[in-house]
Legacy VTK file of the C-alpha trace (Angstrom):
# vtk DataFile Version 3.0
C-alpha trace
ASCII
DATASET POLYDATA
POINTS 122 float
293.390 195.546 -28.284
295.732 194.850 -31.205
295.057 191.065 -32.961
297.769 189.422 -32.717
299.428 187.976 -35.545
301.811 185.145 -36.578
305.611 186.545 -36.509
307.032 186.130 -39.793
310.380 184.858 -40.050
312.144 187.855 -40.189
310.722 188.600 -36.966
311.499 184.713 -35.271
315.170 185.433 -36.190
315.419 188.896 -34.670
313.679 187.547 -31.168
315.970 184.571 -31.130
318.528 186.512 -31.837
317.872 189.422 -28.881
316.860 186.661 -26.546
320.096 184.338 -26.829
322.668 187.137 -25.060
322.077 186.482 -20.991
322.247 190.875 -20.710
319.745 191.122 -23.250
317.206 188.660 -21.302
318.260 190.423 -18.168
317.444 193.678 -19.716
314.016 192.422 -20.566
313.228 191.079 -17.505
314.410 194.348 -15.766
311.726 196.256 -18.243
308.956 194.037 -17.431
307.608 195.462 -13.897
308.461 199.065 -14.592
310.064 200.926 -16.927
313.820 202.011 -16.852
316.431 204.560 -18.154
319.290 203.131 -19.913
321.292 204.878 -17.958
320.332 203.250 -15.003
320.289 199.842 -16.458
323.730 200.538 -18.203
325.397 200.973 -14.170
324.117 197.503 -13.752
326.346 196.130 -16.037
330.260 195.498 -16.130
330.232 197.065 -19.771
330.340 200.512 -21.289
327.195 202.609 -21.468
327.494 202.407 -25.394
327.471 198.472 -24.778
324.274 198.515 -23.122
322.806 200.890 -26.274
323.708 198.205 -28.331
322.068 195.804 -26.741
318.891 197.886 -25.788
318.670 198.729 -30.159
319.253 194.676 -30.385
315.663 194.345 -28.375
314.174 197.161 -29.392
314.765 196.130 -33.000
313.158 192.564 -32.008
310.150 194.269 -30.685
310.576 192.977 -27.431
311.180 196.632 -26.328
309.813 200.157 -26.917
311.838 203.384 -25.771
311.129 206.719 -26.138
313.005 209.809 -25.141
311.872 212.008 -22.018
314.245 214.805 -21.665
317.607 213.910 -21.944
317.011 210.108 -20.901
315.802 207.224 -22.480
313.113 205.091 -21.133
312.940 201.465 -22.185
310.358 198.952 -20.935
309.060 195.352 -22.481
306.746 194.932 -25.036
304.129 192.978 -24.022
302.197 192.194 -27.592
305.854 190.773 -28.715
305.989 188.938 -25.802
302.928 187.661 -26.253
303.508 186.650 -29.829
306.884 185.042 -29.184
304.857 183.036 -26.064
302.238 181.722 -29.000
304.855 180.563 -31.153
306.687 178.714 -28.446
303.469 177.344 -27.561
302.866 176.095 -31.080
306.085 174.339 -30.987
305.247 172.761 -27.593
302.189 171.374 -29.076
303.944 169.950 -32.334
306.547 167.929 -30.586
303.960 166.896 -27.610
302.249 165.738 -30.445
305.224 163.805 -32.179
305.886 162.670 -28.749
302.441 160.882 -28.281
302.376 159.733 -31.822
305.897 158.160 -30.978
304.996 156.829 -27.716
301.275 155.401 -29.413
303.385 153.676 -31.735
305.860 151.787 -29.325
302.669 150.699 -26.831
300.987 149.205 -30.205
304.254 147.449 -30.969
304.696 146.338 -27.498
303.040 143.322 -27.577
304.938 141.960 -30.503
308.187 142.766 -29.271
307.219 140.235 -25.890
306.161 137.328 -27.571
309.080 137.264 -29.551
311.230 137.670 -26.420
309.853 135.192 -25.032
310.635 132.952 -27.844
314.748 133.312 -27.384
LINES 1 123
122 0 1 2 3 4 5 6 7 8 9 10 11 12 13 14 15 16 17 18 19 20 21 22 23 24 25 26 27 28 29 30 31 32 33 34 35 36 37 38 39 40 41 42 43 44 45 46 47 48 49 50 51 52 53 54 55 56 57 58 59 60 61 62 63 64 65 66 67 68 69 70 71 72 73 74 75 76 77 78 79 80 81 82 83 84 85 86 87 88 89 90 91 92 93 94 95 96 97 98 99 100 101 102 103 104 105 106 107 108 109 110 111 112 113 114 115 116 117 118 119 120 121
């Protein structure tokens, strides 16, 4: 197994880029289960097959894709590792603001108590 490793910030910007088009996230989640020609995904689509090149090189140049060539077709199917890494670094930014959250929450329960007895006061 490949360690994983932090995606550098060349490589946030090309997965938020790929993943911010609804065809591109279709086309992703179409490649997770089994793999797929472009062809095939390209018929899916109310574009030309050119279009859905495009957007298959978009992924594939994110990493969230690999294709190869078997004959005359070209397979495409997710990356897993990618997804993986792009899953971390969400998760890291869960954590951070779940954290700011709690701090922020911590900090209105300890001021709470003052904010009562001075209502009270009016």
């Amino acid at each position: 197994m490949v360690a994983q490793s932090e995606l550098s910030e060349m490589e946030i910007d090309r997965v938020f880029h790929a993943l911010a088009t609804a065809t591109r996230r279709d086309i992703l989640r179409r490649t997770i289960g089994e793999e797929q020609s472009v062809s095939i995904l390209a018929g899916d689509y109310e574009m030309s097959f050119a279009a859905v090149q495009k957007h298959v090189a978009v992924l594939e140049a994110a990493g969230l894709i690999i294709k190869r060539a078997e004959g005359r077709e070209r397979l495409v199917r997710a990356n897993p590792e990618m997804i993986a890494r792009a899953r971390a670094l969400l998760a890291r930014y869960e954590e951070l603001w779940r954290a700011r959250i709690s701090r922020l929450d911590d900090l209105l329960a300890s001021d709470a108590p003052h904010n009562n007895k001075h209502d009270e006061g009016v």
